[in-house]
C-alpha positions in Angstrom: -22.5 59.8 -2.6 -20.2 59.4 0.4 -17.3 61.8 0.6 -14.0 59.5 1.4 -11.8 61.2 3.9 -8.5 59.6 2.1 -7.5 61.5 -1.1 -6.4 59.6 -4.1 -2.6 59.7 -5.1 -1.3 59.4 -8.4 2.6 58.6 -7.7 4.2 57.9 -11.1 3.0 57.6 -14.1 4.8 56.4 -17.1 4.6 55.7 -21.1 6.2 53.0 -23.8 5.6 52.9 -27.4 5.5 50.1 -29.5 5.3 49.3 -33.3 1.9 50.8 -34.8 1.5 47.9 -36.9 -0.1 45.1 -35.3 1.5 42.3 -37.5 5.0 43.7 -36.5 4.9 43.1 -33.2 5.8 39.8 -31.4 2.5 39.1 -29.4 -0.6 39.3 -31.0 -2.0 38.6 -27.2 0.1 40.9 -25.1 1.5 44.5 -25.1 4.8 44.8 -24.2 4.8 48.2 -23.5 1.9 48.1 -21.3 4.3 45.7 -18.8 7.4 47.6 -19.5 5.7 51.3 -18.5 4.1 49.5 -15.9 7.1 47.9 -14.6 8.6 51.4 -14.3 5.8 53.4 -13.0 5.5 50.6 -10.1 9.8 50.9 -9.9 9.2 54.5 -9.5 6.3 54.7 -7.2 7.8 51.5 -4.9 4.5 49.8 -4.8 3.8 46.2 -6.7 0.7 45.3 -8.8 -0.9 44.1 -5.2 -1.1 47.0 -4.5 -3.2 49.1 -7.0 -7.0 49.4 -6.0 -7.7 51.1 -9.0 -6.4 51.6 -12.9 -7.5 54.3 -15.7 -6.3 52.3 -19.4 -7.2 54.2 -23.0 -9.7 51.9 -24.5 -9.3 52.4 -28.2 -11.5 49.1 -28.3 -12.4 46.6 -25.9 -9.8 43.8 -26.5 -6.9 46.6 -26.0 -8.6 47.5 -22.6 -8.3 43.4 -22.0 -5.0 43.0 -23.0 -3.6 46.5 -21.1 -5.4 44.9 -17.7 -3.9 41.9 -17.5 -0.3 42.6 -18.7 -0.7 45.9 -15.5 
């Protein structure tokens, strides 16, 4: 494997929380708090969503890994 000469920055990273029940929340198809942390870290780190190469999500099961990727 190639070495790459440019390190990797991590240059904010943020958290939300949201209701733990499913059925009390007011998207079945969206988390808020994904876009809301998001919106901050990229506030914080003065980049937009155009520019991220490269996420890490928690994946507690596939559709959350879906649903955190596109509301990044």
């Amino acid at each position: 494997m190639k070495k790459q000469k440019k390190p990797v920055s991590i240059v904010a990273s943020e958290m939300a929380a949201d209701a733990l029940q499913i059925t009390d929340r007011k998207s079945l198809t969206s988390l808020a708090v994904t876009a809301k942390a998001a919106q901050r870290a990229y506030e914080k780190a003065g980049v937009t969503p155009k520019d991220i190469a490269v996420a890490e999500v928690h994946v507690c099961f596939s559709i959350a890994e879906i649903l955190a990727v596109e509301d990044l």
